[in-house]
VOPAGU-2260 file (C-alpha; in pm, 1 decimal, decimal comma):
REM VOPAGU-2260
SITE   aa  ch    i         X         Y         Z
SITE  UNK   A    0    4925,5   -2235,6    3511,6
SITE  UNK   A    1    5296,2   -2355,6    3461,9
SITE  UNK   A    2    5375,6   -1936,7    3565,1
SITE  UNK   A    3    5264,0   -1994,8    3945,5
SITE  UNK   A    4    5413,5   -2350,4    3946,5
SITE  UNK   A    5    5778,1   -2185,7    3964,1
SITE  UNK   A    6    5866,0   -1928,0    4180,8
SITE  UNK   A    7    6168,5   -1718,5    4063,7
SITE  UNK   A    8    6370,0   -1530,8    4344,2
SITE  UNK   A    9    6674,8   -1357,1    4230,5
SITE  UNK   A   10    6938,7   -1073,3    4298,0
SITE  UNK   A   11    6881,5    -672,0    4352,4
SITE  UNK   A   12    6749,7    -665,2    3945,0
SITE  UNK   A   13    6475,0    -925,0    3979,2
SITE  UNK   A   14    6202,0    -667,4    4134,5
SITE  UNK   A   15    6192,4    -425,3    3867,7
SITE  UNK   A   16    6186,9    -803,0    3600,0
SITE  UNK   A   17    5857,1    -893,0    3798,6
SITE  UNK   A   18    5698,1    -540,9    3809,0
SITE  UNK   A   19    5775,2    -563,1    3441,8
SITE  UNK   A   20    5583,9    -906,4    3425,1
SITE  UNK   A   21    5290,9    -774,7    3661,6
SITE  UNK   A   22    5290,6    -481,1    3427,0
SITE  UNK   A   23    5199,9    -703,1    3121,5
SITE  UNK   A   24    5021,5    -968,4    3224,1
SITE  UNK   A   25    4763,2    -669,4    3418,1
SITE  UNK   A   26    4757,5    -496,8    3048,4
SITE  UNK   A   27    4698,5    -868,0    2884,3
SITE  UNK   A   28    4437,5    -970,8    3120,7
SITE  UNK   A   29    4239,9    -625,4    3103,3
SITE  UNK   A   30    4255,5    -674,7    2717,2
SITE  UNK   A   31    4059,7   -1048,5    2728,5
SITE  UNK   A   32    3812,1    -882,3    2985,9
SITE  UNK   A   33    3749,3    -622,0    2712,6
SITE  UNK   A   34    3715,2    -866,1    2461,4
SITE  UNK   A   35    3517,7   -1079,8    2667,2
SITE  UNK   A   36    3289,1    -794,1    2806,2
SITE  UNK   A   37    3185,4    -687,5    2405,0
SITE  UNK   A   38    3165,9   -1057,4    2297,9
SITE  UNK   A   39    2881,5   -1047,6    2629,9
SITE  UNK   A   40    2733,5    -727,5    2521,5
SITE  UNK   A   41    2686,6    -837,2    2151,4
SITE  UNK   A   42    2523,7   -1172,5    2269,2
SITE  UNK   A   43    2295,2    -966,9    2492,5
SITE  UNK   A   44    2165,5    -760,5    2229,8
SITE  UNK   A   45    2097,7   -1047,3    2002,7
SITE  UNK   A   46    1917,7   -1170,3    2224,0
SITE  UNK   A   47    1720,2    -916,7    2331,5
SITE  UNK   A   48    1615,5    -877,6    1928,1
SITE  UNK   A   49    1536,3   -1202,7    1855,5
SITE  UNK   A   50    1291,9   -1181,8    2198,0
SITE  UNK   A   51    1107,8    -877,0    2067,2
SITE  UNK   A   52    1103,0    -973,7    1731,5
């Protein structure tokens, strides 16, 4: 990704900017894994009814 391509270093305010970033792009990747994890669980279960049925 074009994120990890450029490394930022900056002055006493840049820590708190990347905790900040850490911050959101922990809450955005926890959201896909959600979304991902019921998209998973929904394909399981049709699966498991169209075995038994």
């Amino acid at each position: 990704m074009s994120e990890e391509a450029v490394p930022q270093q900056g002055g006493p305010a840049q820590p708190k900017g990347l905790l900040q970033q850490m911050e959101e792009l922990m809450a955005s990747l926890n959201a896909d894994l959600s979304a991902l994890d019921a998209d998973l669980q929904s394909t399981a279960s049709t699966e498991e009814t169209s075995k038994t049925g």
